[in-house]
C-alpha positions in Angstrom: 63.6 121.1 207.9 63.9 124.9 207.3 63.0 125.6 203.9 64.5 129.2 203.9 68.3 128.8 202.4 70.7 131.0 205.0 73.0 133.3 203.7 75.8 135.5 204.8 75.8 139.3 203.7 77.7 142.0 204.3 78.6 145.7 203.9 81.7 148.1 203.9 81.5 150.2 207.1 83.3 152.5 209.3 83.4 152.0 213.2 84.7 154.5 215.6 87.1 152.6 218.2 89.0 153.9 221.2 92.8 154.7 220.4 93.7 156.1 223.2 91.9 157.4 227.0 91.1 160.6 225.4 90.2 159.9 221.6 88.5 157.6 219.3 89.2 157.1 215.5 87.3 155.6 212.7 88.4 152.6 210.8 87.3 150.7 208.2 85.5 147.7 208.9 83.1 144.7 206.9 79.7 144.0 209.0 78.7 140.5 208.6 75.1 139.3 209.2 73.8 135.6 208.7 70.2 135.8 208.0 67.4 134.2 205.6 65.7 135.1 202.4 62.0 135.9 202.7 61.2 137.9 199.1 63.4 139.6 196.1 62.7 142.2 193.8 64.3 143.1 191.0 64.8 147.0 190.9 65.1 149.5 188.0 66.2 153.1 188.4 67.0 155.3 185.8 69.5 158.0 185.7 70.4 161.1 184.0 73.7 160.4 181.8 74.2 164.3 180.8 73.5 163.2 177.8 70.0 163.0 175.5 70.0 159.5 176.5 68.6 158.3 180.0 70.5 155.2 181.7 68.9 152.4 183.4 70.5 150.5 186.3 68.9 147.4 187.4 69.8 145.4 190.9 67.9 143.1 193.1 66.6 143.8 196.5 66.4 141.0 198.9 64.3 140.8 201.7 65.9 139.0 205.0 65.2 138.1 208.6 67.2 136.8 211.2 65.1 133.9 211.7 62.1 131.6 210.6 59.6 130.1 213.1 57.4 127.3 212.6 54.3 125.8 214.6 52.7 122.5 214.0 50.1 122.2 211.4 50.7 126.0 210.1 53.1 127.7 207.6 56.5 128.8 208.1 56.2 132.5 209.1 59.0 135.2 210.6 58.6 138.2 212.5 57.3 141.1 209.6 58.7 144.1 212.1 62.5 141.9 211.6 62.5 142.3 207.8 65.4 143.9 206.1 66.1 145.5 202.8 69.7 144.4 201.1 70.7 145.5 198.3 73.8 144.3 197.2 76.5 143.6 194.4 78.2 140.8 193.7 80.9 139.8 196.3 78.4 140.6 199.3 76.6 137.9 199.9 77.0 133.9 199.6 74.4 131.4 200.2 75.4 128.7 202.6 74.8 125.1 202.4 73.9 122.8 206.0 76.0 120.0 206.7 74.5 117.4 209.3 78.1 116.7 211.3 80.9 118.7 212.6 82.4 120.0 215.6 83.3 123.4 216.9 82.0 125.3 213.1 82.1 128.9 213.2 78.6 129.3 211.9 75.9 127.5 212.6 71.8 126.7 212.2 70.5 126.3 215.5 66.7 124.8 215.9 65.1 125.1 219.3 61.8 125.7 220.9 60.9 128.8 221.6 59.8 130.1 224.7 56.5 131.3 224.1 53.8 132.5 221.6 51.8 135.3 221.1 48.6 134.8 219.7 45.3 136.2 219.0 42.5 136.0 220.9 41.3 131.7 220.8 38.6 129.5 223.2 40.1 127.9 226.1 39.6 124.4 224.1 41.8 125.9 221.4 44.6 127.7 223.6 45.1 124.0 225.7 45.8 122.6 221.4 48.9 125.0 221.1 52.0 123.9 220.7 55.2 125.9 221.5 57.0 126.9 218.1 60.3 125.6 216.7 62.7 128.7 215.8 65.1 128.1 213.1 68.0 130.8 213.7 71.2 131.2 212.0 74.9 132.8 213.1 77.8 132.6 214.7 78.5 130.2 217.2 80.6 132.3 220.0 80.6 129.3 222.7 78.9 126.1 224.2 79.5 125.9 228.2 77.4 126.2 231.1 74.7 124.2 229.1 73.9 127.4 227.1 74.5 128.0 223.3 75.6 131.4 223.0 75.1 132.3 218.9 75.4 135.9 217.4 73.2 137.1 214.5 75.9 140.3 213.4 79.9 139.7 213.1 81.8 143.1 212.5 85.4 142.3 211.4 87.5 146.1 211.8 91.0 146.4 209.8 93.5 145.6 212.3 91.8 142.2 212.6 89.5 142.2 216.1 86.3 141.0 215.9 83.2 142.2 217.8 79.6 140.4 217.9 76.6 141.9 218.3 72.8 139.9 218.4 73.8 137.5 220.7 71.6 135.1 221.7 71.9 132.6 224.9 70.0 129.1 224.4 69.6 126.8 227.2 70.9 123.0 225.6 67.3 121.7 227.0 65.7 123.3 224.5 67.8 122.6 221.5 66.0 120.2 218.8 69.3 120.1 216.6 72.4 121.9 215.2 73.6 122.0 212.1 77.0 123.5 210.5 76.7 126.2 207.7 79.1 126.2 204.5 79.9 127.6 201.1 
């Protein structure tokens, strides 16, 4: 099992969409991302209140990736160039909970094999002992056909109600270890 909880965050934002042949507009818009915890610091700024006192504001900074990897007989580990800084306030994230059967969920945990590793430099002895890594990824599901899991990382949600997905990943079912539903 993945020991990193998932979580969904998100963020006010606007988008620029096309209203007509000739123009686009900007509308308001949430940006969803599932992703998974990795560190969180507690940050303390202070600020001048105009007055002879100085305020302090305090929030936490949580560091997250889009997924976890894991390869037999080593730690957990993500890719460091993935990680991202949220900050947030209350209302913008909620941590979600696996649940080991459903059918059709809109977001998922998805564990497959990976395709490959990158490694440093090893004897031939020790390259022929790797073992292709587990990937633990979290999102959206957007579809199941053609024997391919098609899952999103990034859901953005505009005003008038459409939906567009963005980090879409394609899975072949071959490769799929196991599935598993994501709640609150």
């Amino acid at each position: 099992m993945n020991p990193f909880a998932p979580i969904e965050v998100w963020t006010d934002t606007r988008v620029k969409v096309k209203d007509s042949d000739d123009e686009n507009k900007m509308v308001d818009a949430k940006h969803y991302h599932v992703r998974y915890v990795v560190g969180e610091s507690q940050d303390k700024r202070f600020v001048d209140a105009g007055t002879s006192n100085i305020d302090k504001m305090e929030e936490v900074s949580m560091y997250i990736v889009p997924s976890i990897h894991r390869v037999k007989g080593e730690p957990f580990h993500y890719d460091v160039s993935a990680v991202e800084k949220f900050v947030g306030t209350n209302g913008s994230k909620r941590e979600l909970k696996r649940v080991d059967v459903c059918e059709d969920h809109e977001m998922v945990e998805i564990t497959y094999q990976s395709p490959g590793v990158e490694c440093c430099p090893m004897s031939k002895e020790e390259a022929d002992k790797q073992t292709v890594p587990l990937q633990y990824l979290s999102g959206y599901m957007l579809g199941k056909s053609d024997d391919l899991y098609k899952i999103a990382s990034v859901k953005t949600v505009l005003d008038t109600g459409e939906t567009i997905y963005d980090g879409i990943r394609i899975i072949p079912k071959a490769v799929v270890q196991r599935v598993d539903c994501l709640s609150d």
